[in-house]
Structure formats: C-alpha cells, structure tokens
C-alpha positions in Angstrom: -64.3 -99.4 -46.1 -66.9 -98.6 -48.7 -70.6 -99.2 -48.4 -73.1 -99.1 -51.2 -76.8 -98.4 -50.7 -79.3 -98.0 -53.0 -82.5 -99.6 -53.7 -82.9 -102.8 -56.1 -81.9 -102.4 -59.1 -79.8 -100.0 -59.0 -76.2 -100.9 -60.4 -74.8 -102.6 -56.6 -74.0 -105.6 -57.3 -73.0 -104.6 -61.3 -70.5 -102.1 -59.6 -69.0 -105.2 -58.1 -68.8 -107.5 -60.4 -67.1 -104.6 -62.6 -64.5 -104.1 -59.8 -63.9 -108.2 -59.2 -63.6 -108.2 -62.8 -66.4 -110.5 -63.7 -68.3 -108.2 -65.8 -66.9 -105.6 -68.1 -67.7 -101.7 -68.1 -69.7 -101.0 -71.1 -68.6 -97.5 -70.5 -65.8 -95.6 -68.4 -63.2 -97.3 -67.0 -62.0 -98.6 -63.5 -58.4 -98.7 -62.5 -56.9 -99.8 -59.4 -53.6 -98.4 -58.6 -53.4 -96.5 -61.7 -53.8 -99.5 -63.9 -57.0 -99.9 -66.1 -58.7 -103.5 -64.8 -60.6 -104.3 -68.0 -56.8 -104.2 -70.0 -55.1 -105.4 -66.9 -57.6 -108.0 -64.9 -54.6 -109.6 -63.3 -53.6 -106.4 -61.7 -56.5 -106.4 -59.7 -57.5 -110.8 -59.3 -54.2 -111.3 -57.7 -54.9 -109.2 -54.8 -58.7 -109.1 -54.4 -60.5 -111.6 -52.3 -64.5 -111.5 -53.9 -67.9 -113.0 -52.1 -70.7 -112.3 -55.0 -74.5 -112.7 -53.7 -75.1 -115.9 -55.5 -72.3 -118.5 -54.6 -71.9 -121.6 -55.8 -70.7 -124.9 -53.9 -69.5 -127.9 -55.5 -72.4 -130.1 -53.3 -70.4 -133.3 -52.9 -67.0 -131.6 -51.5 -66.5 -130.8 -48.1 -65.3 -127.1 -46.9 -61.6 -129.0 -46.6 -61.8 -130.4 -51.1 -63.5 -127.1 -51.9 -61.4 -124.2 -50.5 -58.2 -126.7 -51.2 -59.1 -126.7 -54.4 -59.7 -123.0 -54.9 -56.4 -122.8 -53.1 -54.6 -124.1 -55.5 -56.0 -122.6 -58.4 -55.1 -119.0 -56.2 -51.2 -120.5 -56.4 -51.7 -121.4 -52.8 -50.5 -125.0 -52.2 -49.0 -127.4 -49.8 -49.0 -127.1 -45.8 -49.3 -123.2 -46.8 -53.0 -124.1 -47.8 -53.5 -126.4 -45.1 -52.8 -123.7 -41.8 -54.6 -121.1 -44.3 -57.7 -123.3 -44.3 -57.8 -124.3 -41.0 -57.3 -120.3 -39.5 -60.2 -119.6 -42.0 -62.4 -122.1 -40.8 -62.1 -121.5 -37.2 -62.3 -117.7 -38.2 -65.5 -119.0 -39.5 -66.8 -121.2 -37.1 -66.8 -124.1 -38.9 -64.0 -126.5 -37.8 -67.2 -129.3 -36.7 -68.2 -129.3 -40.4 -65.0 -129.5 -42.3 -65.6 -133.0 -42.8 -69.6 -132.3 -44.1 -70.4 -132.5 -47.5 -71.3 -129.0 -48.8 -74.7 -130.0 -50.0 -75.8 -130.8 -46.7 -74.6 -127.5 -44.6 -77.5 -125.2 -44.1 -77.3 -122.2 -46.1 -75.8 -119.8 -43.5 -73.0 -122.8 -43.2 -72.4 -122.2 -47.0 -72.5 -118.9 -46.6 -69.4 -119.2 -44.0 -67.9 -121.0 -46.4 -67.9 -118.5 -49.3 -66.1 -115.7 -46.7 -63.6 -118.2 -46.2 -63.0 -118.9 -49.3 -62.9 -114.5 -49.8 -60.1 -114.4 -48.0 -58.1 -117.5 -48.9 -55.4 -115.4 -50.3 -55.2 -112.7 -47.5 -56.2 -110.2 -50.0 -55.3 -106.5 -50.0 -59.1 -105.7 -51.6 -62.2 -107.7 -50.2 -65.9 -107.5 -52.2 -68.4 -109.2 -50.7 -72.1 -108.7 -51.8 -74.4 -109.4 -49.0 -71.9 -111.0 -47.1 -74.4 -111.5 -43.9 -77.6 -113.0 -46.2 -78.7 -116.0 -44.4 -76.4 -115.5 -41.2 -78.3 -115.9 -37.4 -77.9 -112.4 -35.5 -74.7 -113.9 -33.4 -72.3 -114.9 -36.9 -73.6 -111.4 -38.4 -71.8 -109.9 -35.3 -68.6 -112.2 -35.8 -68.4 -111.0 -39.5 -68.7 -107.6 -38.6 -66.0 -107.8 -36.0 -64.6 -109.5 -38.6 -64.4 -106.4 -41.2 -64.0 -104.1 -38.6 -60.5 -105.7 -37.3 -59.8 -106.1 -41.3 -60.3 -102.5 -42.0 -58.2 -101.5 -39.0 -55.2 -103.5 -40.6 -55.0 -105.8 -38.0 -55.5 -109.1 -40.4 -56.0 -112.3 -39.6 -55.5 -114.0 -36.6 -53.1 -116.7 -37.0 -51.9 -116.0 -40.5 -49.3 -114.5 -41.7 -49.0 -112.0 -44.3 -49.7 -108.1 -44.5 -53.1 -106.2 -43.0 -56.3 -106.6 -45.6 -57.4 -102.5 -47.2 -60.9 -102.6 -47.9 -61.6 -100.4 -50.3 -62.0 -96.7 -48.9 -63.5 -94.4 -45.9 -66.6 -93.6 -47.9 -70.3 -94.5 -47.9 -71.9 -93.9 -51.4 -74.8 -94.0 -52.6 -75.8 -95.8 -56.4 -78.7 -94.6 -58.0 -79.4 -95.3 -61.6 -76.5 -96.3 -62.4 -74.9 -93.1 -60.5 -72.9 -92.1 -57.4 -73.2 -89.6 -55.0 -70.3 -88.4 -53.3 -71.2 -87.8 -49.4 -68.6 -88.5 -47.8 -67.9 -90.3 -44.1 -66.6 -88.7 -41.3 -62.8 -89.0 -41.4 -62.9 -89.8 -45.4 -60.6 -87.1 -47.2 -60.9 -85.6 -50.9 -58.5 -88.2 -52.2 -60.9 -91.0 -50.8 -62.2 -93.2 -54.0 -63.4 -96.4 -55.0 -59.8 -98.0 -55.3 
C-alpha cells in the first residue's frame, strides 16, 4: 500500500490521475508490469479499480441504476453484477439506500457509493484520492479496515475472485512535482509505484 503526502499543490492527485490513466505524463513514463500505460492504457484500466477526489453521480439514479450501469460498461453483466452489487453495498453500508435516488444521499452516502463503485471489478490496483473526505469517524474506520484486509489479500467478503494488491509497501513523499524515497518498514529495494 502506498501513501502520498505532501502539501497542496503538490502533484497528489496529478500522480493519480497519471497512474488511472486519465491524464497523460507530459514527461517520463509510467509502466505497470513492464508495459508503458500511456501506449498501453488498457493494460492498466482493466485491472485498476479508481476513486478520484471529485466524483460524479448521475443525481436521478439510485446506487442499484448507477453501479449497474458502470457494471456493464466494466464487462460485468447479468446476476454476476447483481451479487457484485449487493456484497458492495453491504460492504458499504448502504443496502437501506439502494432504492434512494443519488441526488438525495448526503455526501458521505455518495461518497460510499464511489468506493463501491472502485471496486466493482475486484481490481488487482485500487486509487482512491481522499477516499475518507466527508465520512463520520465510524465509516472512516470501516474503510480503513476495509484497505487493511485488501492489502493483506484477503479480498472481499462474499465475492469471488483473486485478493486486491494495492500498489506497494512504501510511504512517499511528493513535493514539487518530486518524490522522495523513504521507505516503510518491511518495504524492500524492489518496492515501487507499480
């Protein structure tokens, strides 16, 4: 698992929208299993599950329309994407508002909704940019129990499928643009960004 720290401004949420493959590098290059992102994109979207700071919510759909219809735009389909939506909304804590039009959940509700829909396809590499903005003290816990079983490979409950890698054992921190390599305890010399 990677943190990034760094004070505003300072290339955070860039790095990951580089890495999600939103935004391009305007220099270097980023590859994930050997394989260059920017040439490649697929390479990396078909395996990454991606929570950006801003998220967007179709207001008149309800967590059901909206995550079914990222869903199937992810290839997920069928009573696959049914059982994946209802694990991720109890994972959640939202099975009382599945039925709730998104425009009227509270932020912290939406919020719950976008890290559902980050893991929708059980992804092997999770970004998620302020994933706890907006979450009450006790749903901060669940989501970092949440990442912690994650990072141990353990997965999701009730889903079937392989163990989620986030990222790496390092904390790093970003400063103009840079990094600095200090690395966790535990993290090895071989420990990078992908």
């Amino acid at each position: 698992m990677v943190g990034l720290l760094g004070p505003n401004g300072a290339g955070k949420s860039t790095l990951m929208r580089i890495l999600a493959t939103v935004t391009r590098a305007t220099t270097g290059h980023v590859r994930w299993n050997g394989v260059d992102i920017a040439r490649s994109p697929d390479e990396v979207r078909k395996v990454l599950g991606y929570l950006p700071q801003d998220f967007g919510v179709y207001p008149n759909l309800n967590p059901v329309e909206f995550l079914t219809c990222l869903a199937a735009a992810r290839g997920i389909g069928g009573r696959s994407a049914d059982k994946r939506i209802n694990d991720l909304l109890e994972l959640v804590n939202l099975v009382d508002a599945r039925k709730r039009s998104l425009g009227s959940l509270s932020g912290e509700m939406k919020q719950r909704v976008g890290i559902a829909q980050a893991l929708l396809n059980n992804p092997k590499l999770l970004i998620v940019d302020v994933p706890t903005a907006g979450l009450d003290p006790e749903e901060r816990a669940r989501f970092r129990n949440l990442l912690t079983e994650l990072a141990a490979g353990h997965g999701l409950r009730n889903t079937r499928g392989g163990s989620l890698g986030l990222l790496t054992g390092r904390m790093e921190r970003v400063g103009a643009g840079r990094f600095s390599g200090e690395r966790a305890a535990g993290g090895d010399s071989n420990d990078g960004i992908c």
